[in-house]
C-alpha positions as CSV (number, residue, x, y, z in Angstrom):
1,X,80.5,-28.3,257.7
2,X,81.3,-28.9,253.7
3,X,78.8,-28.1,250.7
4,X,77.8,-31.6,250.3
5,X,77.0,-32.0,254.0
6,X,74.3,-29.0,253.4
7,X,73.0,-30.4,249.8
8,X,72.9,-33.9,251.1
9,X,70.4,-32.4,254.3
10,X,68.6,-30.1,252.6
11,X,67.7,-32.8,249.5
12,X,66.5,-35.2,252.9
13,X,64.2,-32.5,253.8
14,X,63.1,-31.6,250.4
15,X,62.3,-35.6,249.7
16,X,60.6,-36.1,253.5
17,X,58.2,-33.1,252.3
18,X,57.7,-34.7,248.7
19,X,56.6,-37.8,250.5
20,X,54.5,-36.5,253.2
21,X,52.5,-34.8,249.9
22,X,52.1,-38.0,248.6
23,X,50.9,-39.4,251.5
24,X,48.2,-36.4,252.3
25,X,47.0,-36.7,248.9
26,X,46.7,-40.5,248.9
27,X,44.7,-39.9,252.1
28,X,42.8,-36.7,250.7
29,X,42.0,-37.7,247.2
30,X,41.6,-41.9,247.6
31,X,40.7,-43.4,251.0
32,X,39.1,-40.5,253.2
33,X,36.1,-39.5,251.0
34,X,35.3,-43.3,250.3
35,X,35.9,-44.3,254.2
36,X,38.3,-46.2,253.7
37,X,42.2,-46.8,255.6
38,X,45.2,-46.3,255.7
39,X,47.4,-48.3,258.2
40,X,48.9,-47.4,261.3
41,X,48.2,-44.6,263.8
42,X,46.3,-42.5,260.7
43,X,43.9,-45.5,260.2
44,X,43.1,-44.6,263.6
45,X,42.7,-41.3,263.2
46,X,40.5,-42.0,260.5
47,X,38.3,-44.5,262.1
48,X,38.0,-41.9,265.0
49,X,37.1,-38.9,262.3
50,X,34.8,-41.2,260.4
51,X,32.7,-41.6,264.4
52,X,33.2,-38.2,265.4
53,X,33.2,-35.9,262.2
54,X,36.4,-34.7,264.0
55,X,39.2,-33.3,261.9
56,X,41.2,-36.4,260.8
57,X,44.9,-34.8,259.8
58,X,44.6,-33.5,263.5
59,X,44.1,-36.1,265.4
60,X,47.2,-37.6,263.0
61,X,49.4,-35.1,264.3
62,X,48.0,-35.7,268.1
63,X,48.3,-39.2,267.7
64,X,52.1,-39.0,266.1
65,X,53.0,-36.8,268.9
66,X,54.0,-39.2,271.9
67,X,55.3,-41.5,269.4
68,X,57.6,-38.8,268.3
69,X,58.5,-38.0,271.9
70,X,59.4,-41.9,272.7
71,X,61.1,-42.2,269.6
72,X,63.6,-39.4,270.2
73,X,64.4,-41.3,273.8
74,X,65.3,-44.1,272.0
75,X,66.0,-43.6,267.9
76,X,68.5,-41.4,266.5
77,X,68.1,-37.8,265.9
78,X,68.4,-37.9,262.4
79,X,65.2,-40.7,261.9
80,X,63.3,-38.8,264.6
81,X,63.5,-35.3,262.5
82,X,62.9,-36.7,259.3
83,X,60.0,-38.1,260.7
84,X,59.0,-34.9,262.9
85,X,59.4,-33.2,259.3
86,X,57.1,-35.9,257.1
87,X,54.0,-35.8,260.2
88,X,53.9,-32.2,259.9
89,X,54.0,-31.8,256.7
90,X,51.6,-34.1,256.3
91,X,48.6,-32.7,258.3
92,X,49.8,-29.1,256.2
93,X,49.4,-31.1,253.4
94,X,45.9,-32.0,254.4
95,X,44.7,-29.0,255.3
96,X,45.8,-27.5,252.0
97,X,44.3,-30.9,250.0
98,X,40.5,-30.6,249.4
99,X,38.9,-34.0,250.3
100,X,37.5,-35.0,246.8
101,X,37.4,-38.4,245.4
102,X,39.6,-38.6,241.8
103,X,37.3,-41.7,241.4
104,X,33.5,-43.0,242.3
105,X,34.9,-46.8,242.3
106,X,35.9,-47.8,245.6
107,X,37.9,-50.6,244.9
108,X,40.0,-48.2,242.5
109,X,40.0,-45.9,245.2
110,X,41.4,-48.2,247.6
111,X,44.0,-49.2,245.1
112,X,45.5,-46.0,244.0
113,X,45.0,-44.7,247.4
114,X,47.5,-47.6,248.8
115,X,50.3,-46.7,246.0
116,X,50.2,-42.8,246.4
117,X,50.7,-43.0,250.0
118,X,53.1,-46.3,249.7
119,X,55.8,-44.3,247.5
120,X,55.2,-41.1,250.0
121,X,56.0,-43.4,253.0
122,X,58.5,-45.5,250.7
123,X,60.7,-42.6,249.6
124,X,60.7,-41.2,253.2
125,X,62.2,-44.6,254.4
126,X,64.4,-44.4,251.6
127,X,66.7,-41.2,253.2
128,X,66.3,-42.7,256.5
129,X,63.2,-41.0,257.8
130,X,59.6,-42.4,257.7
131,X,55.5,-41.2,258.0
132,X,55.4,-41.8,261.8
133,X,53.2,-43.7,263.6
134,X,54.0,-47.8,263.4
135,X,57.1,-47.1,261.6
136,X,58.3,-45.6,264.5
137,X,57.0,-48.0,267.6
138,X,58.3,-50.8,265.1
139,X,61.2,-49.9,265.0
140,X,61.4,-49.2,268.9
141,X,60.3,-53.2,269.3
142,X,62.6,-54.4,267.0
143,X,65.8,-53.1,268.5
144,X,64.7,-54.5,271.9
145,X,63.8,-58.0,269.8
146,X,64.8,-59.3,266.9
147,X,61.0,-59.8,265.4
148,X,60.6,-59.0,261.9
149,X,59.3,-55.8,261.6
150,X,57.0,-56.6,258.2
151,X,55.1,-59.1,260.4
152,X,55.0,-56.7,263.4
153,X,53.3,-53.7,261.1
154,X,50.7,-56.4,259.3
155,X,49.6,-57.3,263.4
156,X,49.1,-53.9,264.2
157,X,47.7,-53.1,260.9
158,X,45.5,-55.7,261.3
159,X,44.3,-54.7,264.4
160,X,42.8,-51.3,263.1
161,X,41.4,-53.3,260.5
162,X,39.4,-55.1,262.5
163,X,38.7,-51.7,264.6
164,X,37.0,-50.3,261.3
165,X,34.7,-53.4,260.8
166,X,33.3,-53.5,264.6
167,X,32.7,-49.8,264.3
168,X,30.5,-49.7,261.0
169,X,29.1,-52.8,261.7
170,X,30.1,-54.5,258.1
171,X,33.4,-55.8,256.4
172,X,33.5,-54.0,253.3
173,X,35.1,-50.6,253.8
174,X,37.2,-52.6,255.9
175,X,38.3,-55.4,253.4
176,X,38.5,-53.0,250.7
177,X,41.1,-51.2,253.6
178,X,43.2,-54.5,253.7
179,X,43.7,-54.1,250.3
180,X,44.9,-50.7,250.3
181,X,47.0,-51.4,253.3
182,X,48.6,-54.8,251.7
183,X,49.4,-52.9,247.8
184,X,50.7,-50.4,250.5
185,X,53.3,-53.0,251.8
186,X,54.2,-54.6,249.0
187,X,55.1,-50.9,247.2
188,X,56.9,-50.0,250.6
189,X,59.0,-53.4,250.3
190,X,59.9,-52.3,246.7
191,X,61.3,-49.7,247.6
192,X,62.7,-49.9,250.9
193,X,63.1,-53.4,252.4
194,X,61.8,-53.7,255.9
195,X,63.8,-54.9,258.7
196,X,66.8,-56.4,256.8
197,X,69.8,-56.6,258.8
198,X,73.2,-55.1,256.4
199,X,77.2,-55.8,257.9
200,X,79.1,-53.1,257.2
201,X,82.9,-53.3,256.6
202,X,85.3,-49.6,257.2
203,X,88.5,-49.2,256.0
204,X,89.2,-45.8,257.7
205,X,92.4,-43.9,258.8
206,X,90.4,-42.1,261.2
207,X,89.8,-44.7,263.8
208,X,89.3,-43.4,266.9
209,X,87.0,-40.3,266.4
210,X,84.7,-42.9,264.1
211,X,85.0,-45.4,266.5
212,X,83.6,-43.3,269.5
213,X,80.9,-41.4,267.5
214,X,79.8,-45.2,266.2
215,X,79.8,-46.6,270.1
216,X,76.5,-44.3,270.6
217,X,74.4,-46.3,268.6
218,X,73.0,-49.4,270.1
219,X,74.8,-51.7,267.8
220,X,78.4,-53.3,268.6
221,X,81.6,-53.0,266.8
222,X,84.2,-54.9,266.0
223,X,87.8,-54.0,265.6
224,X,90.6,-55.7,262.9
225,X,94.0,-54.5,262.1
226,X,94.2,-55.4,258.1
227,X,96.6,-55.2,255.7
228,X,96.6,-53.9,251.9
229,X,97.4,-56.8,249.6
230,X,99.2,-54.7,247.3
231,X,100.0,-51.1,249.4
232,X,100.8,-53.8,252.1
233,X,99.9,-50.4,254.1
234,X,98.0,-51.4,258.0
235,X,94.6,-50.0,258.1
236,X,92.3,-50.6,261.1
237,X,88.7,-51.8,259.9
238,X,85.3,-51.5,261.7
239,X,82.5,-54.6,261.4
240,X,79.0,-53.7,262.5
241,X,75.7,-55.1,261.8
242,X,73.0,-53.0,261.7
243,X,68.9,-52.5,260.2
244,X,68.6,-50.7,256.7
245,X,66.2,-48.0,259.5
246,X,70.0,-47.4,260.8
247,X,71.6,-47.4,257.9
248,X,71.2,-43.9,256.7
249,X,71.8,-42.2,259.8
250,X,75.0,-44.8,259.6
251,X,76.1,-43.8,256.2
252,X,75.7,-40.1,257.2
253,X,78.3,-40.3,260.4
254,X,80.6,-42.3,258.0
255,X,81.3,-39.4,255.5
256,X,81.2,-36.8,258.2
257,X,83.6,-38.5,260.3
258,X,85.9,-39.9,257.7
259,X,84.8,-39.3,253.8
260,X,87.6,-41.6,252.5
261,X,86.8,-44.3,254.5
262,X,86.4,-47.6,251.9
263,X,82.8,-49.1,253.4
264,X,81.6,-52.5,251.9
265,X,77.6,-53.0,253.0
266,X,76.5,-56.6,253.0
267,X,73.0,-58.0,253.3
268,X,73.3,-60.6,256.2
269,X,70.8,-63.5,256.2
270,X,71.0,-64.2,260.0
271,X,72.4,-62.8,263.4
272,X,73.5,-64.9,265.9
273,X,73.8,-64.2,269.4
274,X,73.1,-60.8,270.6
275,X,72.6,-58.1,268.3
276,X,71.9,-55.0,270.0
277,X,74.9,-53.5,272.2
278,X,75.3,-54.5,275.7
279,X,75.3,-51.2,278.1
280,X,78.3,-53.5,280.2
């Protein structure tokens, strides 16, 4: 394995701790001490510590755990170990991070509170990892369908919020969680668009072993024999669509397998027809 491969593995792990202290300080220092949400399977956890007085990071690892263990059955290794990474680092985080409001305004608390813990989940989508919890099942749904996975997450978001208002009886804490959990989205997006489908185009001299390591991923491929305009050299190119959740683990097999491969990446505004792999 090169230098690169090693700096480019070890800088992941570096940025899926960076974020998972962003995130357990946005929970620590903003929402907890004012009751309010986060989204996902820790706005669960939180309703259930708010009830119980349990401790809230863990019942976020316990809650993260069978996700984890249904997302390695079906995601790739390298998603599933940022993300094993980012959990557990996160409820560290929250031990080590005293629960003390920065702020007495709520509202401010809330809003903060959704950008801290947006650019600790953003940055951890960025390398191809993520926080856990919805992330994870929503990604799981959306290779088996092709529902968008923004409106997927703002469903099952929307269904702890409503969790949090039957419990205490009132809408505040809970509005004042919707708008955490929508700056949250909207930061998220900014950083890493959810669910956009990319086409990737390789030019590769190294067809076969790319070819086989590429048919393991639920995604087709498509094989063309092209020509160099001005080399007038044959080349053998690979087509694939693919999610910008794949794409990282995508990139990463790409300059393992074949690091002078020329790969053009292409937002694609639709799919038609079937999109993941047939197992025929």
């Amino acid at each position: 394995m090169t230098r690169s491969f090693w700096i480019k593995n070890i800088s992941d792990v570096l940025v899926s701790v960076a974020g998972a202290a962003l995130v357990a300080a946005g929970f620590n220092l903003f929402l907890i001490p004012h009751g309010l949400l986060s989204g996902g399977i820790s706005g669960i956890a939180m309703i259930i510590g708010y009830v119980t007085s349990w401790n809230i990071s863990l019942l976020y690892l316990l809650f993260n755990l069978p996700v984890i263990l249904w997302g390695m059955m079906v995601l790739g290794k390298r998603f599933i170990t940022l993300s094993v990474i980012s959990v557990v680092c996160t409820f560290w985080f929250m031990q080590l991070v005293p629960e003390h409001s920065v702020t007495q305004d709520p509202i401010i608390a809330a809003i903060f509170g959704g950008v801290v813990v947006a650019a600790g989940t953003g940055i951890c989508l960025r390398i191809g990892g993520s926080t856990g919890g919805f992330d994870i099942i929503g990604s799981i749904i959306t290779m088996k369908s092709d529902f968008p996975l923004g409106m997927l997450l703002f469903a099952l978001n929307g269904f702890v919020i409503i969790a949090l208002a039957y419990v205490q009886g009132e809408w505040t804490s809970a509005l004042r969680s919707m708008l955490c959990i929508y700056i949250s989205g909207k930061i998220v997006d900014t950083i890493h668009i959810r669910h956009v489908k990319v086409t990737l185009f390789i030019i590769t001299k190294n067809k076969d072993a790319l070819l086989e390591k590429m048919l393991r991923h639920p995604r087709g491929v498509t094989l063309l024999k092209v020509e160099g305009a001005y080399s007038h050299h044959e080349s053998d190119m690979l087509m694939t669509v693919t999610t910008r959740y794949e794409l990282g683990e995508l990139r990463k097999l790409i300059r393992e397998t074949d690091p002078q491969a020329f790969v053009n990446i292409v937002e694609t505004v639709g799919v038609l027809g079937q999109f993941r792999r047939s197992k025929d």
